[in-house]
C-alpha positions as CSV (number, residue, x, y, z in Angstrom):
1,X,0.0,0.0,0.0
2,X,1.5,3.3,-0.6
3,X,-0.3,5.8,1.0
4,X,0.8,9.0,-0.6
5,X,-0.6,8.4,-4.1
6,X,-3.9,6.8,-2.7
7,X,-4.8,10.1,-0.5
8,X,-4.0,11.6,-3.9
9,X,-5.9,9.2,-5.9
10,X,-8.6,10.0,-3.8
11,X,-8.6,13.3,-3.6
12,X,-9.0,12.9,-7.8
13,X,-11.6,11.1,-7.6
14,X,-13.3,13.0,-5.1
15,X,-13.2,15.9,-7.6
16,X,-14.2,13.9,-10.3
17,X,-17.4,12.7,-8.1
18,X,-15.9,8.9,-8.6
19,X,-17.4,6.2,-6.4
20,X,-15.2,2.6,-6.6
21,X,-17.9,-0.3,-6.6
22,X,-16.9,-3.3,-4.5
23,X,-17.4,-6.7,-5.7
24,X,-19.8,-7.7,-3.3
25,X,-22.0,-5.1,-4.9
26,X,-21.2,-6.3,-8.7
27,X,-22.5,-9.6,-7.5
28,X,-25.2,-8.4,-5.9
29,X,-26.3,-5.1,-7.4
30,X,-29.1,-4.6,-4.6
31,X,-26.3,-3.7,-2.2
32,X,-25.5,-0.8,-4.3
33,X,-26.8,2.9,-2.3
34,X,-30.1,3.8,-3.6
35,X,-28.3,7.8,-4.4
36,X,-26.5,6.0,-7.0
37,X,-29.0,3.8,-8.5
38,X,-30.8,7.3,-8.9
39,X,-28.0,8.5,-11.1
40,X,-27.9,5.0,-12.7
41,X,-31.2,6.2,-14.3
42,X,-30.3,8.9,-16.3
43,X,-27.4,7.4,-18.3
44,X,-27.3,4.5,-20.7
45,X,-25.3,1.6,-20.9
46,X,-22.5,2.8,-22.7
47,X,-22.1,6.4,-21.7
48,X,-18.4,6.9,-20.6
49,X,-19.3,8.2,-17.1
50,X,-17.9,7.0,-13.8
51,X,-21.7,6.2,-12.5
52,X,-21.6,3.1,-14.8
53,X,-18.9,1.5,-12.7
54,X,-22.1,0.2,-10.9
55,X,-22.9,-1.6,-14.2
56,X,-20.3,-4.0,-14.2
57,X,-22.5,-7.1,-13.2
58,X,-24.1,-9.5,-15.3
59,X,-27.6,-8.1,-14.1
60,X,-28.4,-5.4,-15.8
61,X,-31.3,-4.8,-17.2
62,X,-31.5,-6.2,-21.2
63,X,-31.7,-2.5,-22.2
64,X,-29.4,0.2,-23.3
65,X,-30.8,3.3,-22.0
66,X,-30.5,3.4,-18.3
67,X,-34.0,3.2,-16.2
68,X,-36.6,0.4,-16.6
69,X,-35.7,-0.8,-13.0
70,X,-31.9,-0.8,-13.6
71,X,-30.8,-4.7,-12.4
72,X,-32.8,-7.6,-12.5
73,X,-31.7,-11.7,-12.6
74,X,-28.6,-12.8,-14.6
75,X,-28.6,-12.5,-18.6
76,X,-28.8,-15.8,-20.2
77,X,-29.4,-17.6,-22.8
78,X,-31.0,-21.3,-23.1
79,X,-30.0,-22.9,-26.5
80,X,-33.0,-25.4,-27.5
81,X,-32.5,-29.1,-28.3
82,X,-33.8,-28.6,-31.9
83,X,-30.5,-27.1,-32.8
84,X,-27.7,-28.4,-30.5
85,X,-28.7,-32.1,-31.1
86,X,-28.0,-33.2,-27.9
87,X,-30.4,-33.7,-24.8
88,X,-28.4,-32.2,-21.9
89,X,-29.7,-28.6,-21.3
90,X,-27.0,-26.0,-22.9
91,X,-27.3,-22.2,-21.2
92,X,-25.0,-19.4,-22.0
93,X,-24.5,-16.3,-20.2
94,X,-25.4,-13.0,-21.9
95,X,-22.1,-10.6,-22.7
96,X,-24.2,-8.0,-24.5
97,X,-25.4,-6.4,-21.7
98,X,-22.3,-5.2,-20.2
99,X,-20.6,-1.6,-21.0
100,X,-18.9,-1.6,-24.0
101,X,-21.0,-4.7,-24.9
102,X,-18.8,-7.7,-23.3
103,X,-18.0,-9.0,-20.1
104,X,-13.9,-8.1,-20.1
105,X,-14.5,-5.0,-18.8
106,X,-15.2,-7.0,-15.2
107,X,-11.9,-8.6,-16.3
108,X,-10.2,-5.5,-16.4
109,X,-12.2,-4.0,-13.6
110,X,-10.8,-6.6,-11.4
111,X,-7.1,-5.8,-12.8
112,X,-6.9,-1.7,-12.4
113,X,-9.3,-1.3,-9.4
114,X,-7.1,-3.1,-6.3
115,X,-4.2,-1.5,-8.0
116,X,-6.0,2.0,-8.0
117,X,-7.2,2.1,-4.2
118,X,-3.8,0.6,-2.6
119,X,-1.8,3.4,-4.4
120,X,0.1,1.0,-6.5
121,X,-1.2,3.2,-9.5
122,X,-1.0,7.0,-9.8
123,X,-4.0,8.0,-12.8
124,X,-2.0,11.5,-12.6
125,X,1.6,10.3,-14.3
126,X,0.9,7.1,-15.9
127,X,-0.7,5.4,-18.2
128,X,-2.9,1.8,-17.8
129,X,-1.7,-0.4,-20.8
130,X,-4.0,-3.1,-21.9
131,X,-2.2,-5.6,-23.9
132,X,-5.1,-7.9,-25.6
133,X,-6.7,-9.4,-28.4
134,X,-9.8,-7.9,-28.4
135,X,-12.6,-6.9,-25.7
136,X,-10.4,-6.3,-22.7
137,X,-8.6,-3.8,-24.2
138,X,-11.9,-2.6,-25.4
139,X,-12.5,-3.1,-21.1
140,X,-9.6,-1.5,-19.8
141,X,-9.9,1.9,-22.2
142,X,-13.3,1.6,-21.2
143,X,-12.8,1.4,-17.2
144,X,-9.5,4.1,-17.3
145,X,-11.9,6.3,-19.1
146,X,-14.4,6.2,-16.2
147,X,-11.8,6.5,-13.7
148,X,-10.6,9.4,-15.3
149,X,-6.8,7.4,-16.1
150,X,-4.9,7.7,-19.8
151,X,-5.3,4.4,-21.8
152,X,-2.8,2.6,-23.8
153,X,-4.2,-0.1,-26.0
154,X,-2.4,-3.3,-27.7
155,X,-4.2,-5.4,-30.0
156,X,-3.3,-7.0,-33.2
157,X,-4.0,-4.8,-36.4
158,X,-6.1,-7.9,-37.9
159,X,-8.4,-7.6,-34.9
160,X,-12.5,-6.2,-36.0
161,X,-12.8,-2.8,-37.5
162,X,-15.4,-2.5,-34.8
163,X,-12.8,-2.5,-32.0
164,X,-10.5,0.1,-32.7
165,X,-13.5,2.6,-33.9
166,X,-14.5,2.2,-30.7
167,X,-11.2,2.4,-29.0
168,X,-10.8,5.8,-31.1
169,X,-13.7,7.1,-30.3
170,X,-13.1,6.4,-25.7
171,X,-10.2,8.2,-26.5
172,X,-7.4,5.7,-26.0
173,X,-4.0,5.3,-27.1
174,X,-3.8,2.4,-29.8
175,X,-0.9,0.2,-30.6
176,X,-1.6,-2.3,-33.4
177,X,0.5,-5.2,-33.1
178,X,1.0,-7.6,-36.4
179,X,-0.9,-10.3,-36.9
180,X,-4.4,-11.7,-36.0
181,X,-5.8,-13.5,-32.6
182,X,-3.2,-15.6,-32.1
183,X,-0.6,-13.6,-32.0
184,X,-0.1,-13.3,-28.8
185,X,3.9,-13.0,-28.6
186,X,4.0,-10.3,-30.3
187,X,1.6,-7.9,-27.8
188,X,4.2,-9.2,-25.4
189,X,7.0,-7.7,-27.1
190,X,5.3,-4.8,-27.6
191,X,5.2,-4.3,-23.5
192,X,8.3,-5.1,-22.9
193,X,9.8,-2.3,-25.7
194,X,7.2,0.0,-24.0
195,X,9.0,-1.3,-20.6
196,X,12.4,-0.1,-22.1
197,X,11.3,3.5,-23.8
198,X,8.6,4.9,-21.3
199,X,8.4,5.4,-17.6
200,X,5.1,6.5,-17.2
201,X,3.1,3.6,-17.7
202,X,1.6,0.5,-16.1
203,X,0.8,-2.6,-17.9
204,X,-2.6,-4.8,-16.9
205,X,-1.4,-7.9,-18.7
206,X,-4.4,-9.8,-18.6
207,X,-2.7,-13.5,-18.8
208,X,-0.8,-12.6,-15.6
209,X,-2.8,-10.0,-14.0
210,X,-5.0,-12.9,-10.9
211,X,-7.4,-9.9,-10.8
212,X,-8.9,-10.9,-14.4
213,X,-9.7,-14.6,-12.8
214,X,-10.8,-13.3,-9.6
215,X,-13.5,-11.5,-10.8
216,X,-15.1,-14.5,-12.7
217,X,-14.2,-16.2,-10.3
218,X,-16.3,-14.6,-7.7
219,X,-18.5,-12.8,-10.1
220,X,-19.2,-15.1,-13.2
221,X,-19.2,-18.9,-10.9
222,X,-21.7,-17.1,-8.4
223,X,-23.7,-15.9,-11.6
224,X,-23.9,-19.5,-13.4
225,X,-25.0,-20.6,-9.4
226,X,-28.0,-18.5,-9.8
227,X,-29.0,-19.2,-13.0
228,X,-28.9,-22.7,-12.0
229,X,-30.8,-22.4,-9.1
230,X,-33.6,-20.9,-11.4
231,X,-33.8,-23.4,-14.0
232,X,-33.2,-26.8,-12.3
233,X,-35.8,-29.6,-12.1
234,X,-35.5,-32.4,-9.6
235,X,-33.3,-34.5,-11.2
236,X,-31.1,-31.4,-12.7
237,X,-27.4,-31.7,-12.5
238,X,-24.7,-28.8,-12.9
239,X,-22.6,-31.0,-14.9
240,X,-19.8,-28.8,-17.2
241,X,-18.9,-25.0,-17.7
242,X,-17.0,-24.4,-21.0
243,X,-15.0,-21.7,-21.8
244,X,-12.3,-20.9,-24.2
245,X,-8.9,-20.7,-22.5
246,X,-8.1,-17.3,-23.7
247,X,-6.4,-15.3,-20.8
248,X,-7.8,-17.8,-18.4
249,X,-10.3,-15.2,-16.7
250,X,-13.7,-16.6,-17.5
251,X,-12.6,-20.5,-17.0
252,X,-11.7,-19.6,-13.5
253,X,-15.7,-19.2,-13.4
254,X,-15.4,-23.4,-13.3
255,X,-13.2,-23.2,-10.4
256,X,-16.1,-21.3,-8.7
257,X,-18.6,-23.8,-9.5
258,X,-16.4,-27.0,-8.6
259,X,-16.3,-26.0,-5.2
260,X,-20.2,-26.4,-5.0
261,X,-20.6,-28.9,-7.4
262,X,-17.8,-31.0,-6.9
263,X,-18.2,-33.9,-10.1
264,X,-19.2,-31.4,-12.7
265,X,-15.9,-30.8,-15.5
266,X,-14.6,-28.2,-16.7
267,X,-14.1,-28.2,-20.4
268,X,-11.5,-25.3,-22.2
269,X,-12.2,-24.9,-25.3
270,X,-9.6,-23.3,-27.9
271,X,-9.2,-23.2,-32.3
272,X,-8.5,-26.6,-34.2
273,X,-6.3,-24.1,-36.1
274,X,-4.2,-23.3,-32.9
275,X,-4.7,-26.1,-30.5
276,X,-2.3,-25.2,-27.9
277,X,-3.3,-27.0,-25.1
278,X,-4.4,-29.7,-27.2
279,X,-1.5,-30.9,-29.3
280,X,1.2,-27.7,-28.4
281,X,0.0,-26.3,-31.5
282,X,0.2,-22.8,-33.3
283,X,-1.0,-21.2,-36.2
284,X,-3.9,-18.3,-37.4
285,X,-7.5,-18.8,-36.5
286,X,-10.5,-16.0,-36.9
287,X,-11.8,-16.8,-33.5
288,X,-11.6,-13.6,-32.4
289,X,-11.1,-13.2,-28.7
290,X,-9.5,-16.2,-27.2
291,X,-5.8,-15.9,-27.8
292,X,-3.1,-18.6,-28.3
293,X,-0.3,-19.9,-28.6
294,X,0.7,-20.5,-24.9
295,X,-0.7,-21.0,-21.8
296,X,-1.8,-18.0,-19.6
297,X,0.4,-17.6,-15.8
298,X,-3.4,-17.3,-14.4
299,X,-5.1,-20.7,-15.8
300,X,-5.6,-23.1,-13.2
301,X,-4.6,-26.3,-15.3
302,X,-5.4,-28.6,-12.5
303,X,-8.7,-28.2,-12.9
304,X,-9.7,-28.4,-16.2
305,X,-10.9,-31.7,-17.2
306,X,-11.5,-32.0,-20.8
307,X,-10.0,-29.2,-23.8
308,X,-11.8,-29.4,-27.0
309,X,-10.7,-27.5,-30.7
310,X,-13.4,-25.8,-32.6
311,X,-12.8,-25.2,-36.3
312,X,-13.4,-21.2,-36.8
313,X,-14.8,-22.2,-40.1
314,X,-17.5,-24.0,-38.3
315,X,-17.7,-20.3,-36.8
316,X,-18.2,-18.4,-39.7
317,X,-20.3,-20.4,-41.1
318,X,-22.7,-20.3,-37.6
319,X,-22.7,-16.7,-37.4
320,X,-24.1,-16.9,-40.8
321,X,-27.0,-19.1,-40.3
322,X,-28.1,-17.5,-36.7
323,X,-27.8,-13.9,-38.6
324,X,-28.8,-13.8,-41.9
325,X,-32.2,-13.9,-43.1
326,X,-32.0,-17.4,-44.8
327,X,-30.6,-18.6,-42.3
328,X,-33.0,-17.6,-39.6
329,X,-36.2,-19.3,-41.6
330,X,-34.3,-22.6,-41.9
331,X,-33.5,-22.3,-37.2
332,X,-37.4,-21.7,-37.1
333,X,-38.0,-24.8,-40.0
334,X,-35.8,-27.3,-37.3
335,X,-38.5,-25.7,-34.4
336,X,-36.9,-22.9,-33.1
337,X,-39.3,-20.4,-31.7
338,X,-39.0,-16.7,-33.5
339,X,-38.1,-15.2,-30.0
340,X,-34.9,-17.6,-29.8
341,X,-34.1,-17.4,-33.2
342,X,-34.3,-13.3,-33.1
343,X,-31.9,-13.6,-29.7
344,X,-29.1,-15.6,-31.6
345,X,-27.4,-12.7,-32.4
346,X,-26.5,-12.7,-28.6
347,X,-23.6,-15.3,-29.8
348,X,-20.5,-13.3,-31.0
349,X,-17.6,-15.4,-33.0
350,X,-16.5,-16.6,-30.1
351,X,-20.0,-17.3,-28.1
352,X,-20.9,-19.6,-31.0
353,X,-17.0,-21.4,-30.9
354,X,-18.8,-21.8,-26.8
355,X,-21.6,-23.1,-27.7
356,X,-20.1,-25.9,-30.4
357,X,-17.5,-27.0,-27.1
358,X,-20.7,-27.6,-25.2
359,X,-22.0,-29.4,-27.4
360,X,-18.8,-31.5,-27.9
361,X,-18.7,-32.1,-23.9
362,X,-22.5,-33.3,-24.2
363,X,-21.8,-35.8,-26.7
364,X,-18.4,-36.8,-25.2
365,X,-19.8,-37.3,-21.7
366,X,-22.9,-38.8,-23.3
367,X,-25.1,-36.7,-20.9
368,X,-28.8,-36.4,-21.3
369,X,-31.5,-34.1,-20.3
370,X,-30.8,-34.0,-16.7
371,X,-27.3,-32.7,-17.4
372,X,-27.1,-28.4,-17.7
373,X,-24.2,-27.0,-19.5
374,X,-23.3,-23.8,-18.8
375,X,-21.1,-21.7,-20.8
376,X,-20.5,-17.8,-21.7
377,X,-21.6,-16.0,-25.2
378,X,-19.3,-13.3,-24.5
379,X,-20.2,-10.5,-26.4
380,X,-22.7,-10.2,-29.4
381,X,-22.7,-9.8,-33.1
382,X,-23.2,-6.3,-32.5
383,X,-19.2,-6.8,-32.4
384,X,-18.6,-8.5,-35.8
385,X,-21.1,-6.4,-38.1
386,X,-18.3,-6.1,-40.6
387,X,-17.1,-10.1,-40.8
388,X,-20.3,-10.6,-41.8
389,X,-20.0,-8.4,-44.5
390,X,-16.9,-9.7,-45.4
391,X,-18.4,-13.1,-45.6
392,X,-21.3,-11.8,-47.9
393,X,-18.4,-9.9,-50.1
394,X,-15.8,-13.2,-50.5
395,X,-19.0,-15.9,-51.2
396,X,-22.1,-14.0,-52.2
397,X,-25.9,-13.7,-50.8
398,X,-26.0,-16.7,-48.1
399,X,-29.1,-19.3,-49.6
400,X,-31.6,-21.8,-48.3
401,X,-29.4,-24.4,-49.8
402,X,-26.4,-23.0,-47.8
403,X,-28.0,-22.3,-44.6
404,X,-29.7,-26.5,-44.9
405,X,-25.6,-27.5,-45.2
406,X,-24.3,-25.3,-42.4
407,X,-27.0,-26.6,-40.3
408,X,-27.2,-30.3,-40.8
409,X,-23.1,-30.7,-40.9
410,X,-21.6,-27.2,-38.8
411,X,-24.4,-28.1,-35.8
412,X,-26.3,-31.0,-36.0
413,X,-23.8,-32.8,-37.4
414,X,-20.8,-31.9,-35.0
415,X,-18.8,-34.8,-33.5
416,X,-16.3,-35.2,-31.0
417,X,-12.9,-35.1,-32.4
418,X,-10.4,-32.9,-31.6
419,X,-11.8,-33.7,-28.0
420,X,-8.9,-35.0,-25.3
421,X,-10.0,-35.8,-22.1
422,X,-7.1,-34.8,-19.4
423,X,-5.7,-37.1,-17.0
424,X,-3.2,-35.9,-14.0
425,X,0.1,-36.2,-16.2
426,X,-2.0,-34.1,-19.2
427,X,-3.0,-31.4,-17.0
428,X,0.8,-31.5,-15.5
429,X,2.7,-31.4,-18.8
430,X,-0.1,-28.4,-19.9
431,X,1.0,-26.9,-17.0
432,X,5.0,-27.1,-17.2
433,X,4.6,-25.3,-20.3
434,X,4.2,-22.2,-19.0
435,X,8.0,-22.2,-18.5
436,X,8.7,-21.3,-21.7
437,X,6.7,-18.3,-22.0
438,X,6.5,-17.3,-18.4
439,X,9.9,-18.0,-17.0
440,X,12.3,-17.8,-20.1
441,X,10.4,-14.9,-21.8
442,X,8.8,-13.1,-19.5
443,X,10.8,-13.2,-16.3
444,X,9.4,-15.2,-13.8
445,X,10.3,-17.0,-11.5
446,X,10.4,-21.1,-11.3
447,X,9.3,-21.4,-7.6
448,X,6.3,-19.0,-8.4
449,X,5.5,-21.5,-11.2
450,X,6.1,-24.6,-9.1
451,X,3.4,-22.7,-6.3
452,X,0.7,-22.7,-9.2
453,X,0.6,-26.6,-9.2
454,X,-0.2,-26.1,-5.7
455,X,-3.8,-27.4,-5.1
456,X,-4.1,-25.0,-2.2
457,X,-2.9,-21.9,-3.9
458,X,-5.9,-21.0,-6.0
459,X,-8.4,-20.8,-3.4
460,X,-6.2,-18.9,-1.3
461,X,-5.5,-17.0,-3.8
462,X,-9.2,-16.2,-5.2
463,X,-10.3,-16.0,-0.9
464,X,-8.2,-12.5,-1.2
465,X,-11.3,-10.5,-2.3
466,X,-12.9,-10.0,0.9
467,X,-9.0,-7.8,1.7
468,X,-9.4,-6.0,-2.0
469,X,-13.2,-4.9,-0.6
470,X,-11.9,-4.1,2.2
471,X,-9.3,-1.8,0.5
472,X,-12.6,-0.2,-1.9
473,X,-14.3,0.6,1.4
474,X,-11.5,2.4,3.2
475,X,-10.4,4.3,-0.4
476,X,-14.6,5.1,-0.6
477,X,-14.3,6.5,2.9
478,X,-11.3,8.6,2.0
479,X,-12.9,10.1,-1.0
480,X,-15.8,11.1,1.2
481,X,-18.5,11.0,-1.5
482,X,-20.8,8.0,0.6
């Protein structure tokens, strides 16, 4: 703690009327003070003011103006039988309704805010670099922005046009990195030449940063709990969460849930073109949003039961038939109700690439209709407007005929290949390679590594949020605004 920048953070935010929310109240939004649920009203989802700190929970209200009641129960999503082909019960948690339209921005929340209020980050002289490939840069800008800190994005220059017009427009610094979502190495080196040439900056590398699995952790497991709790029947069983490995944030959700539901798996899920975890691979995928190529500091191999690879052009393809007009008659032909089939666009690239895992653990497992899945559609189409015109412009106006294929072999017809279930030597050897990119590249240390097999070190680790609350509530008090 250094408690000469966090009286002078405070006194910042206190003239910047900036309140820090705690997690407790991102989990449970009716613990928020009625004063600020009364500024929640007047501002909309998106509107790059501090007050929407308090929407960083995955209960808002399905709207983007503010009002209508504010919070309500989780977002989700319950994918019908008719299309997944399998009998367990598949349910995805809703991205869209976060700011900036996906969930990393509680990733990034949980990075800069225990930094901010223990002083170990001065918003005055430096800048909050978010190395990413995709939405939690889109996060980070986001959260600096309402905390009234200079942003510094990283993200590969083959990334959505969508992100970095957005990105422009919060007014963050961008640095595009070459190559596409899997280059991941190269974002690295870009922090460490920033390491070398500036002095005023701090880098939120979400792949190392614990406070990116904490939050879903604490926030996303408690979430899926919920949900659950709504939707079971007698003989219901929480039996997976899937989740692409990415920066291993949103899988930690799993590590949440196995502590209540002890036998269900934990599936990661990552691109047949890139299948690091499951045969060391590399390469280019369009996935975008999961990076590769090695395996994050904060991913808690141990627990993770099954991986499974996802062709990204089973993607495309899927983003095609739950979007486009064609596509949409043949859902409701194969008995999709209009109200589901108007809601697919819910599943961004990457939510779909979700969705095609669970389906993968369903038939692996051989579960049936007792079994719930749970999973994440991370952010919405609203994302990837222009891949889908890309798609139209490289193979023309998307057709009955073509929507009848892409359902009966991309959905319907998906098997389990490219599935590896992960014994106690798999998950080790998964876990010893983080040496190479941690240790050798990034300067870590080997002990630290060795502490991460430790089965005790997670949950110690994730228990720390009830000291990082602790820390919002005492830099709250300082500010004086409550």
């Amino acid at each position: 703690m250094n408690y000469r920048i966090m009286k002078k953070t405070a006194g910042i935010c206190r003239d910047r009327n900036i309140i820090i929310p705690t997690f407790k109240q991102m989990k449970n939004p009716s613990l928020i003070p009625q004063k600020i649920k009364d500024k929640l009203k007047k501002k909309g989802l998106w509107d790059v003011d501090s007050i929407n700190l308090f929407r960083i929970t995955w209960k808002n209200n399905p709207v983007e103006a503010g009002g209508n009641g504010l919070f309500g129960d989780v977002n989700f999503l319950e994918i019908p039988s008719s299309i997944t082909g399998v009998k367990a019960r598949i349910i995805g948690l809703v991205g869209k309704y976060f700011p900036t339209g996906a969930h990393k921005v509680g990733a990034a929340f949980g990075c800069l805010a225990p930094r901010l209020v223990m002083g170990e980050f001065d918003p005055e002289t430096q800048k909050a670099v978010w190395p990413s490939t995709g939405n939690y840069c889109r996060g980070g800008a986001f959260d600096s922005a309402l905390l009234g800190c200079h942003s510094i994005a990283i993200l590969p220059e083959g990334m959505s046009r969508e992100r970095f017009e957005w990105l422009e427009k919060v007014g963050s610094e961008i640095i595009a990195t070459p190559g596409t979502e899997s280059n991941v190495k190269e974002i690295y080196d870009k922090c460490w030449e920033l390491r070398k040439t500036r002095n005023d900056i701090v880098i939120f590398n979400q792949f190392d940063e614990f406070g990116n699995p904490m939050w879903h952790f604490h926030i996303t497991g408690s979430a899926i709990e919920e949900v659950f709790s709504r939707v079971k029947k007698n003989k219901s069983r929480l039996s997976a969460f899937v989740s692409a490995t990415g920066s291993a944030g949103t899988i930690a959700a799993g590590d949440y849930l196995k502590t209540k539901f002890p036998d269900m798996k934990i599936t990661a899920s990552e691109a047949l073109q890139c299948p690091t975890i499951l045969l060391n691979g590399f390469g280019e995928h369009r996935i975008e949003g999961i990076g590769d190529k090695h395996i994050p500091w904060v991913h808690n191999v141990r627990n993770t039961d099954l991986v499974t690879a996802i062709d990204d052009e089973n993607c495309m393809r899927l983003i095609r038939l739950f979007n486009e007009k064609e596509g949409k008659k043949v859902l409701m032909e194969y008995g999709l109700k209009k109200e589901i089939v108007e809601r697919m666009n819910l599943l961004g690239i990457s939510g779909v690439s979700n969705l095609l895992s669970a389906i993968k653990t369903a038939k692996y497992y051989e579960m049936d209709e007792n079994d719930i899945i749970f999973t994440v559609f991370t952010d919405s189409m609203e994302l990837y407007g222009s891949r889908l015109k890309e798609l139209v412009e490289q193979f023309g106006k998307y057709s009955r005929e073509q929507a009848l294929i892409d359902m009966e072999r991309y959905l319907l017809g998906l098997k389990t290949d490219y599935t590896k279930e992960l014994n106690y030597y798999d998950r080790k050897a998964i876990h010893n390679l983080k040496y190479f990119t941690w240790v050798e590249q990034q300067g870590k240390d080997s002990n630290d590594l060795r502490r991460l097999w430790d089965r005790d070190f997670w949950l110690e680790k994730f228990g720390e949020v009830d000291k990082w609350d602790k820390a919002i509530e005492a830099f709250n008090k300082e500010v004086g605004l409550i």
